[in-house]
C-alpha positions as CSV (number, residue, x, y, z in Angstrom):
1,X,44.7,-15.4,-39.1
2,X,43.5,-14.8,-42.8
3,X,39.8,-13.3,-42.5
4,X,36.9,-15.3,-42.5
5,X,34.5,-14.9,-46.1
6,X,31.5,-13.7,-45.4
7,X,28.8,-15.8,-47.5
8,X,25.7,-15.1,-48.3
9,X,23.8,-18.6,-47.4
10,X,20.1,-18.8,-46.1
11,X,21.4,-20.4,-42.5
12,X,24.6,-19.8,-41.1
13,X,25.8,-21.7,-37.7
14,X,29.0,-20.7,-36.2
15,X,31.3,-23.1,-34.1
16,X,33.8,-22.6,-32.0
17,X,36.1,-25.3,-30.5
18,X,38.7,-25.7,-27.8
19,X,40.5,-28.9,-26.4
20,X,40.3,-27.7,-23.2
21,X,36.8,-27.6,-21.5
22,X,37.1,-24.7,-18.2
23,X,35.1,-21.9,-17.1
24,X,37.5,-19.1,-15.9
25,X,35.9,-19.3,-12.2
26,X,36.2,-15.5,-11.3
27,X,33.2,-13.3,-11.3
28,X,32.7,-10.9,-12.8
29,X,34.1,-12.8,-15.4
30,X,36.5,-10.1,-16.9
31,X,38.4,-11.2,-20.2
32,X,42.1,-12.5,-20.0
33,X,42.8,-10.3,-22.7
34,X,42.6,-6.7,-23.5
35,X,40.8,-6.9,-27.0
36,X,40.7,-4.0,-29.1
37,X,36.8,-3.3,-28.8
38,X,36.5,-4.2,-25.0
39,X,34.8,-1.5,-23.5
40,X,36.3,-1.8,-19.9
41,X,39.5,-0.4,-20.0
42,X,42.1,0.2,-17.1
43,X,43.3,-1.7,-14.0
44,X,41.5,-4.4,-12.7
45,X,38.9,-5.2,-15.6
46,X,40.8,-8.6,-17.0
47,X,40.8,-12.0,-15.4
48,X,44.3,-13.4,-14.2
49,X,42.7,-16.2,-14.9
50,X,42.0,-17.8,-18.6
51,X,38.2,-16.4,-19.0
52,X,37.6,-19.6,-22.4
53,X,34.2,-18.7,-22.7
54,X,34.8,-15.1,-23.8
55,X,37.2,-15.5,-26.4
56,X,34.7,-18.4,-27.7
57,X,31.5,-15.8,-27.8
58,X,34.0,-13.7,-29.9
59,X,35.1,-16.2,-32.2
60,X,31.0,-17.0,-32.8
61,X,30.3,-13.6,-33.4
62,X,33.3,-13.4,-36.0
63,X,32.5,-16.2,-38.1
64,X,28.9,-15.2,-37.9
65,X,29.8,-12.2,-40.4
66,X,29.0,-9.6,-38.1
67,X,30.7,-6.3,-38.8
68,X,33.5,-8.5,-40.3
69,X,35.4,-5.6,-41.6
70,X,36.2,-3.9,-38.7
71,X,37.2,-7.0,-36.7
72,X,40.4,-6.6,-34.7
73,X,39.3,-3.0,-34.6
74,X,38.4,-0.9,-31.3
75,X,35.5,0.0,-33.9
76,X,34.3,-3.5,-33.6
77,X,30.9,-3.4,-33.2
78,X,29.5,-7.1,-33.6
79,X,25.9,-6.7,-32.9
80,X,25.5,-3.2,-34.0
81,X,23.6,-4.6,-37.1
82,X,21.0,-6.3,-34.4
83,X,21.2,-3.6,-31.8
84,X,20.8,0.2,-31.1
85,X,21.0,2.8,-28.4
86,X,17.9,2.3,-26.4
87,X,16.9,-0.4,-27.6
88,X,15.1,-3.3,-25.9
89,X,17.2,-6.5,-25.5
90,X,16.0,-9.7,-23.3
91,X,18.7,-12.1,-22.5
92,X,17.5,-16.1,-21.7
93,X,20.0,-18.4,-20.5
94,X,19.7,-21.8,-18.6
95,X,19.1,-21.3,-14.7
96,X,17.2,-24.6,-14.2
97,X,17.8,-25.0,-10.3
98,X,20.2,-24.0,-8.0
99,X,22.2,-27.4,-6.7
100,X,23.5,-30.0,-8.4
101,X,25.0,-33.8,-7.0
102,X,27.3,-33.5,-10.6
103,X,28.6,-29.7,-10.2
104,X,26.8,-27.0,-11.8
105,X,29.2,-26.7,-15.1
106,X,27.4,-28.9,-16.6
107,X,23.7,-27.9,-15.4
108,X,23.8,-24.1,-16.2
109,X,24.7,-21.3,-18.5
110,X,27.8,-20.0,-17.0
111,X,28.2,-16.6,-16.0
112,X,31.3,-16.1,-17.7
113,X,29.1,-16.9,-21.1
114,X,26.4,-13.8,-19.8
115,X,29.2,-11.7,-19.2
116,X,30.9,-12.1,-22.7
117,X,27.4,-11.1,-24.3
118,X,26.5,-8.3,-22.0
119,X,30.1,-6.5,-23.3
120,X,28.6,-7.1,-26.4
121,X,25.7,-5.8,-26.2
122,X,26.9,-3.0,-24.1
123,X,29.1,-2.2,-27.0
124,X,26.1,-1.9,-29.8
125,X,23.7,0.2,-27.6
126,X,26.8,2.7,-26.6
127,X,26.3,2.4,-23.4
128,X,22.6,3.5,-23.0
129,X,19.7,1.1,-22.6
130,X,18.0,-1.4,-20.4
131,X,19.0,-5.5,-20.9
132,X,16.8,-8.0,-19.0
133,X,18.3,-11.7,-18.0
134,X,15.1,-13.4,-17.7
135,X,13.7,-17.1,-16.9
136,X,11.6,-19.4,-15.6
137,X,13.5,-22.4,-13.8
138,X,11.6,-25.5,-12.1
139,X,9.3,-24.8,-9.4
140,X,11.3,-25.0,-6.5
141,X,14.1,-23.6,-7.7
142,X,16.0,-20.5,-5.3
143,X,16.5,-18.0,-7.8
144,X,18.8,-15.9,-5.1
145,X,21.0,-18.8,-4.7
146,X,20.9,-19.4,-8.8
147,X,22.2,-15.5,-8.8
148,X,25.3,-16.1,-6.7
149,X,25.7,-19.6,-8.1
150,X,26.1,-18.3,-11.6
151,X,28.0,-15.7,-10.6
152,X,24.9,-13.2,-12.3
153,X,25.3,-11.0,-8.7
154,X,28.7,-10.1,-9.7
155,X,27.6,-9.6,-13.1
156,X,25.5,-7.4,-13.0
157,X,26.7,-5.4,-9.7
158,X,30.0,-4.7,-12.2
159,X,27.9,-3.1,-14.7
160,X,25.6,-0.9,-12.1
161,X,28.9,1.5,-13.1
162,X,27.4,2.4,-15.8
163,X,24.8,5.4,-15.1
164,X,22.6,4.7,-18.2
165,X,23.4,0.9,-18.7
166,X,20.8,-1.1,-16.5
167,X,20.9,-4.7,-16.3
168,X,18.0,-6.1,-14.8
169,X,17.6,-10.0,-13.7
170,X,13.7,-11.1,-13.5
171,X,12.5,-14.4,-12.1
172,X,9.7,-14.8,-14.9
173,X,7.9,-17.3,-12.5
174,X,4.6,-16.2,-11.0
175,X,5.0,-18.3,-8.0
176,X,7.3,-21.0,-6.4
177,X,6.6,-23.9,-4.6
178,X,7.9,-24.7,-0.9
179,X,9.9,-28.2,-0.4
180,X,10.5,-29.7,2.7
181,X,13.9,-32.1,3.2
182,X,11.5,-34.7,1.9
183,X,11.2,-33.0,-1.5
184,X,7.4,-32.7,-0.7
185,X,5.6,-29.0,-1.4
186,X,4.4,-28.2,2.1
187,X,3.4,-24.8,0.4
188,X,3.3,-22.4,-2.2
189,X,4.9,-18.6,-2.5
190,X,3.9,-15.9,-5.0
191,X,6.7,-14.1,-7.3
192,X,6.7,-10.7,-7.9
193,X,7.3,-11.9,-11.8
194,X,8.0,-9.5,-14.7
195,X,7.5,-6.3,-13.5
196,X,5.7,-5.6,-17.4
197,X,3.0,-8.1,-16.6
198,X,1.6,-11.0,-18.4
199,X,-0.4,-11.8,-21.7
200,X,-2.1,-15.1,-21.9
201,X,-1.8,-16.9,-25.9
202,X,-4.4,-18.9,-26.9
203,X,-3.2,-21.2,-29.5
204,X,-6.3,-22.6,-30.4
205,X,-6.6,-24.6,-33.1
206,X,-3.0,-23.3,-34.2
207,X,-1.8,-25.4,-31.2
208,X,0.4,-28.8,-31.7
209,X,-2.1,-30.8,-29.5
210,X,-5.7,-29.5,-31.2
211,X,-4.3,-32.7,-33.1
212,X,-4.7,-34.9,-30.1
213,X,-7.3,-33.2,-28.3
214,X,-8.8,-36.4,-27.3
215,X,-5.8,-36.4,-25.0
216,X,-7.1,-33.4,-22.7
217,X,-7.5,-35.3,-19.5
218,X,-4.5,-37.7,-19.9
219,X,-1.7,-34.5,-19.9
220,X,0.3,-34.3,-17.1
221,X,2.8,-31.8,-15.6
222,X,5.9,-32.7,-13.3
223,X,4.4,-31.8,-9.4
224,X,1.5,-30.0,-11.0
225,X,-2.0,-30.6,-10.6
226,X,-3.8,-32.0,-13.1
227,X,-7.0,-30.3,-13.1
228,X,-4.6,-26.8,-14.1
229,X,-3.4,-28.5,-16.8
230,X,-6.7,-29.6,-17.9
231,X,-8.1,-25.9,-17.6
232,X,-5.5,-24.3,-20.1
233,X,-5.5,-27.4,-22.5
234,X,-8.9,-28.7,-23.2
235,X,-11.6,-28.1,-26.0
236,X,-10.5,-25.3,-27.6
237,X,-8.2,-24.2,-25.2
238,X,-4.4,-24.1,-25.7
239,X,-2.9,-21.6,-23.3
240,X,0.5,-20.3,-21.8
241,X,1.4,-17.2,-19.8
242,X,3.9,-15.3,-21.5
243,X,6.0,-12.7,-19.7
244,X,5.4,-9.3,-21.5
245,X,9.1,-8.6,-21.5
246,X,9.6,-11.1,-24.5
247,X,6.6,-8.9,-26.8
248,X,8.5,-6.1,-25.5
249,X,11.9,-6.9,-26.6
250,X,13.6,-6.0,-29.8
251,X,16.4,-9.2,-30.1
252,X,15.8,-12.0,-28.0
253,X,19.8,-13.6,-27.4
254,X,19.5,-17.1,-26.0
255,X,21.9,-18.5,-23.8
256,X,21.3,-22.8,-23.8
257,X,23.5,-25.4,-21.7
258,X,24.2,-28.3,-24.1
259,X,22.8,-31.3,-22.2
260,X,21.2,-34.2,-22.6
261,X,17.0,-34.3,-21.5
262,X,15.4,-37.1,-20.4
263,X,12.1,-36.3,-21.7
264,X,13.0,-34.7,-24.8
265,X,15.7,-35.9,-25.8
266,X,18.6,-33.3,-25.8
267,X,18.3,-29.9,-24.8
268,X,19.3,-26.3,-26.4
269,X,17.4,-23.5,-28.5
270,X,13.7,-24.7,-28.7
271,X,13.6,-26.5,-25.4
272,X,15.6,-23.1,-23.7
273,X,11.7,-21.2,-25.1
274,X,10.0,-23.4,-22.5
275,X,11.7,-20.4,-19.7
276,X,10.0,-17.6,-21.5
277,X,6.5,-18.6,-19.5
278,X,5.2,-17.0,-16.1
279,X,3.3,-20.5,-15.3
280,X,4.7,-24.1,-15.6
281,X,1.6,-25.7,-14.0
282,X,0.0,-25.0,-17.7
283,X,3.2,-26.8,-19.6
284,X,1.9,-30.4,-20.5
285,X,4.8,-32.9,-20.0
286,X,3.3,-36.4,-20.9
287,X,0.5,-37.9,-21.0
288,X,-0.6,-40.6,-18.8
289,X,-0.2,-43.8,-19.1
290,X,1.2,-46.7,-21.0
291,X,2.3,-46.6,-25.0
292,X,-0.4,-49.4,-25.4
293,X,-3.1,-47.7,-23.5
294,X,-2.6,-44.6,-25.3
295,X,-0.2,-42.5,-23.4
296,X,3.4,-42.0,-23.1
297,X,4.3,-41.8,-19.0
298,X,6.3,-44.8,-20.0
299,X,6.6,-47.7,-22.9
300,X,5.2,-51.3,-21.3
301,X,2.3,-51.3,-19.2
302,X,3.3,-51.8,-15.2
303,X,0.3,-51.9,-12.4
304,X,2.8,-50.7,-10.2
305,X,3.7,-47.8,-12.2
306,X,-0.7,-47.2,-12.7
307,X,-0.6,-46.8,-8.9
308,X,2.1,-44.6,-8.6
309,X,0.7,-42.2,-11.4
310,X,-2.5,-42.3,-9.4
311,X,-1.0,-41.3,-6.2
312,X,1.2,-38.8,-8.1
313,X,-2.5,-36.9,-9.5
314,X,-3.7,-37.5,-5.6
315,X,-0.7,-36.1,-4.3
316,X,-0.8,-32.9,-6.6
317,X,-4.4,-32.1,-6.0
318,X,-4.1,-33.0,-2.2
319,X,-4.0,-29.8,-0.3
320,X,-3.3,-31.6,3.0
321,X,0.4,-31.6,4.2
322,X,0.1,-34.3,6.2
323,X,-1.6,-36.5,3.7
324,X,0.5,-35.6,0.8
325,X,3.7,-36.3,2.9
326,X,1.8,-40.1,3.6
327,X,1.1,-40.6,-0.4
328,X,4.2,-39.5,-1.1
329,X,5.7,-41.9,1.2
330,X,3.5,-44.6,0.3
331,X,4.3,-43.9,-3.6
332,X,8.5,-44.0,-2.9
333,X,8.0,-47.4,-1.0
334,X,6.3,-48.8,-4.1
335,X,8.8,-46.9,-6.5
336,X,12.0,-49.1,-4.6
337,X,10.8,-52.2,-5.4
338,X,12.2,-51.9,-8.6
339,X,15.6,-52.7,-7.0
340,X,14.9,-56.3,-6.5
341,X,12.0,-56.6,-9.9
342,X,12.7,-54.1,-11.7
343,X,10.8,-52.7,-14.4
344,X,10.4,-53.7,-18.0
345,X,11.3,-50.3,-18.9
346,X,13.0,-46.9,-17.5
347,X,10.0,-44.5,-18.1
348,X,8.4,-43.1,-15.3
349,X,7.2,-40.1,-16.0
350,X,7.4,-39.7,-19.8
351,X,11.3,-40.0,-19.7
352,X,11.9,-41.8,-22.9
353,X,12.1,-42.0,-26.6
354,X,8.7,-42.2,-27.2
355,X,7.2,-38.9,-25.4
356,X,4.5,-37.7,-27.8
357,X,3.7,-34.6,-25.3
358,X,6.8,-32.7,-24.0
359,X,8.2,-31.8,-27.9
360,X,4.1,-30.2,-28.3
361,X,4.7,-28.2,-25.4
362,X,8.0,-26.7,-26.7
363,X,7.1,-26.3,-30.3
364,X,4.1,-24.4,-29.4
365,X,5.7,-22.0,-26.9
366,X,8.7,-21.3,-29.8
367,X,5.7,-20.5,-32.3
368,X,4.2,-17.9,-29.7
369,X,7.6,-16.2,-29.3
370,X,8.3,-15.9,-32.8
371,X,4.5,-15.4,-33.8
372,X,2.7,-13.5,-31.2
373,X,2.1,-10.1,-30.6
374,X,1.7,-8.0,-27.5
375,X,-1.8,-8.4,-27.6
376,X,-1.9,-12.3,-28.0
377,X,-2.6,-13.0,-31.2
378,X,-0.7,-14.6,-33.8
379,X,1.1,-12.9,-36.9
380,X,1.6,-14.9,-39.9
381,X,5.0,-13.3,-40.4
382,X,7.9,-12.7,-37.4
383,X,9.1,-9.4,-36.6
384,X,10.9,-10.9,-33.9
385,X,15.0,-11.1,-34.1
386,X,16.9,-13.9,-32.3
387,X,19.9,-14.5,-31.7
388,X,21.0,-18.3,-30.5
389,X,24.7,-18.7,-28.7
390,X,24.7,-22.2,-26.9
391,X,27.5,-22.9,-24.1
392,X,28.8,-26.4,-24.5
393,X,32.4,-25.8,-23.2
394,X,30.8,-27.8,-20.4
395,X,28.1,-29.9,-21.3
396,X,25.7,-32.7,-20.0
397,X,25.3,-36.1,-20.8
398,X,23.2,-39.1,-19.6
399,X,20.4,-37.9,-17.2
400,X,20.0,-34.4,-17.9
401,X,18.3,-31.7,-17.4
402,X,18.9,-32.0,-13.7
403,X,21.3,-34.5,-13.2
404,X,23.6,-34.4,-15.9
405,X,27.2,-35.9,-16.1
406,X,29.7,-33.1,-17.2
407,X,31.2,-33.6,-20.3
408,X,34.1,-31.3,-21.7
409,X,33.7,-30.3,-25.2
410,X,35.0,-27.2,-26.3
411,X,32.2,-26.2,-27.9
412,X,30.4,-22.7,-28.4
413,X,27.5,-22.6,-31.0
414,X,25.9,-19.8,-32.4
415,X,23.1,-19.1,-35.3
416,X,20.2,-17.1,-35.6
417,X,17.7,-19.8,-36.4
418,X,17.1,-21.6,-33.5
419,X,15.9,-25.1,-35.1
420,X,19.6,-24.8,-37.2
421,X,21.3,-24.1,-33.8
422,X,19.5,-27.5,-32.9
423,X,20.2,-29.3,-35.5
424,X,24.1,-28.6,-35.4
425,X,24.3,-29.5,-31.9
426,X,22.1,-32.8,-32.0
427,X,25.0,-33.8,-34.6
428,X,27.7,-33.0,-32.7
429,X,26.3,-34.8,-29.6
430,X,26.4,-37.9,-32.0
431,X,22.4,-37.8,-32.6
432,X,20.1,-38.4,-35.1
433,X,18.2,-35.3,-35.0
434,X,15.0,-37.3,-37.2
435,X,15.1,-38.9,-34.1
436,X,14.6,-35.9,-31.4
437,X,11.0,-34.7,-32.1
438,X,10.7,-31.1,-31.9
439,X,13.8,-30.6,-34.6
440,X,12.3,-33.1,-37.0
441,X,8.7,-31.9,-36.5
442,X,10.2,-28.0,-36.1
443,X,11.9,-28.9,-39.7
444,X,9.1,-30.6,-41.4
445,X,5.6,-28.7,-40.5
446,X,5.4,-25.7,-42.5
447,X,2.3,-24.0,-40.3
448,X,3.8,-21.3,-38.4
449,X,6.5,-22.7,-39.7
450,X,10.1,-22.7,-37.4
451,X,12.3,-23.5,-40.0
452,X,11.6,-21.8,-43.7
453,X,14.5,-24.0,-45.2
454,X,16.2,-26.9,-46.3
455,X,18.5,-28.7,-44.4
456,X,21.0,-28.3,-47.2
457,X,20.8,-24.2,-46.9
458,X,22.5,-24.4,-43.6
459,X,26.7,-23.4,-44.0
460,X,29.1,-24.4,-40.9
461,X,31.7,-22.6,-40.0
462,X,34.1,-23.7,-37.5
463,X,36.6,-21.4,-36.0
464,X,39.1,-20.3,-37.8
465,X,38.2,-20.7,-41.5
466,X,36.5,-24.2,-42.1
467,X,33.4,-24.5,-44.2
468,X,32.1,-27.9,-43.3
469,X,28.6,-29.3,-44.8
470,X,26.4,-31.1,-42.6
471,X,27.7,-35.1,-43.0
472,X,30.8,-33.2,-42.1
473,X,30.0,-33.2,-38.5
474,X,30.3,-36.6,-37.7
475,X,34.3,-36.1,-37.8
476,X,34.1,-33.8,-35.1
477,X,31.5,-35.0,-33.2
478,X,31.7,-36.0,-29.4
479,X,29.1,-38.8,-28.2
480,X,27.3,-38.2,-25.5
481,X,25.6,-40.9,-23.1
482,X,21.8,-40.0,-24.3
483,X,19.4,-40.7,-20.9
484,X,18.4,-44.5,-19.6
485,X,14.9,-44.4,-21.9
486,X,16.7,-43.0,-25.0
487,X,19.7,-45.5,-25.2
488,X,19.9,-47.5,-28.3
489,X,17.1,-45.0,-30.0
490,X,19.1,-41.7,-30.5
């Protein structure tokens, strides 16, 4: 293969692509092949089994430009330029919840991906440092089972081998809530959470919804009471709890799951920031009500939908078991008789098109992680390095995050500018991405500003040595089914 040109362009997005969309399936995930830099040599540390997702990470890394030179070399050091000895690396993937009806391949990052990028970054810190896996799935998610679902307790048992290597895997969550067989919280349990503690950013006036602040008491959360939501986001008030393990980190590597989101549209680099929080019960979702009423919980306005938002608020704040169980009862009777009058449209809570709240929410938690500082406060510039590889080998369509259809791609996609990252893999998905909010409103707002270019200083490179532009993605692109409320928009 003739070597790849290294370019110097403002934005640089790196594809891989394979016709043949599998997971190797055996943890821990050892590569197939004996590459010349892999750090694990010796009996027993490759996969008899095709490990896809490892020789894709490498191919991202290569025609990223890193270390080019010395590719194909046991000197290969990819991320040395990003990473040292001792330093302080915090690795985010997709662990949204534990089960899926649809498989997990296409719900969350797969182990095999982790794996490839811990070698990595094993590599660059020689062997000598602390990594920490870290995020915040939904609320009643079993982040033990997520561990052996993901294959992340083979993971990291392998590299407990290593005497001054640690991985560590945090549940950033500060507390989970208890479901019964129902799906109703009968109770709440607290989290140990990041063992470094918590800082709580106040956005302020710097926040995305100071703009609609005459919104306050209409923001809503999924199974979160209101009155929390309220607390954190009203007046002046814009807050999140950020885990201090992301002001403490030196490169930030996230891991997405390409998939399709219900409430905001698609899901991958900014939406993956909305797991760097210790407390979802502050993360606004929508806002009630109908588009004509001024909210977005759904498009045309629906008395039966009114009551079931008002039983969903009663059935949040309602610390009675046995009267939550009865509302929620009541609300799921009301719910079904869509099956013989169905509604005017699919929205229920805030799952469509027009969802002026969730893209906020995720906009303003990417602005703190690039912004903020340990103590809080925002910085006008970033000293903080990311580094974006998304795992679409299996991805999602239709009614992701949660119950997403798997859809083999091929794809691997890497940059360093998360909104870029975005914007490749809207494209590829066969989307406008004017018509996904936070990438056209991470593009155009220059405040705290997310993306400090044009859309014509990104370069594509697709593995092995294609340039392509950005109208050059609609040869390669793969539709996917977008969700029920964004069909016929995206």
């Amino acid at each position: 293969m003739k070597k790849h040109e290294v370019e110097a362009v403002p934005v640089k997005i790196a594809i891989s692509r394979t016709h043949e969309g599998r997971y190797c399936t055996l943890p821990p995930f050892h590569p197939s092949y004996s590459y010349p830099e892999y750090p694990f040599k010796g009996n027993g540390y490759l996969s008899v089994e095709e490990n896809r997702a490892y020789e894709a990470v490498r191919q991202v890394m290569y025609l990223m430009g890193f270390d080019q030179s010395a590719y194909g070399k046991t000197s290969w050091n990819p991320l040395g330029e990003l990473i040292k000895p001792d330093s302080r690396v915090l690795i985010k993937p997709n662990l949204v919840y534990h089960k899926s009806h649809s498989g997990m391949d296409a719900l969350i990052t797969h182990g095999s991906v982790i794996r490839s990028v811990l070698d990595y970054v094993c590599i660059a810190m020689e062997g000598r440092g602390t990594i920490v896996i870290g995020d915040s799935p939904i609320q009643g998610a079993d982040f033990g089972h997520l561990m052996e679902v993901s294959g992340l307790s083979s993971v990291v048992q392998f590299f407990s081998r290593l005497p001054d290597f640690r991985v560590e895997v945090v549940d950033f969550r500060t507390e989970k809530v208890l479901l019964d067989m129902e799906g109703v919280i009968v109770g709440k349990l607290k989290l140990p959470g990041d063992p470094a503690g918590y800082t709580t950013v106040n956005l302020s006036e710097e926040s995305l919804f100071a703009e609609v602040g005459h919104l306050a008491n209409r923001l809503r959360g999924l199974m979160y009471d209101r009155r929390e939501i309220f607390k954190h986001h009203s007046r002046n008030r814009h807050e999140y709890l950020i885990p201090n393990t992301v002001f403490n980190s030196d490169l930030i590597i996230s891991l997405p799951k390409l998939k399709t989101h219900r409430l905001g549209g698609m899901t991958g680099a900014l939406k993956n920031t909305m797991g760097l929080i210790g407390q979802k019960g502050w993360l606004p979702h929508f806002s009630r009500g109908s588009a004509s009423s001024g909210g977005d919980q759904y498009d045309c306005p629906s008395f039966r939908k009114w009551i079931i938002a008002e039983l969903s608020d009663r059935i949040d704040a309602c610390g009675n078991i046995a009267l939550r169980k009865y509302l929620t009862s009541l609300r799921e009777r009301i719910h079904r008789t869509r099956r013989r009058f169905p509604y005017r449209d699919p929205a229920l809570y805030g799952e469509w098109h027009g969802n002026d709240t969730i893209w906020r929410t995720i906009l303003d938690i990417s602005r703190i992680i690039r912004y903020a500082g340990s103590n809080g406060k925002l910085n006008r510039t970033s000293a903080k390095t990311f580094f974006t590889i998304v795992d679409g080998i299996v991805a999602g369509e239709g009614e992701g995050p949660l119950a997403p259809a798997s859809k083999k791609t091929g794809w691997m996609i890497g940059g360093m500018e998360p909104v870029a990252v975005d914007l490749v893999c809207s494209l590829l998905m066969g989307f406008d991405y004017r018509k996904i909010p936070q990438i056209q409103n991470a593009v155009s707002r220059k405040a705290l500003e997310l993306f400090p270019w044009s859309v014509g200083d990104m370069a594509i490179f697709l593995w092995p040595d294609e340039k392509l532009k950005i109208d050059d993605l609609s040869k390669i692109s793969n539709r996917f089914v977008p969700p029920e409320g964004w069909q016929g928009y995206l």
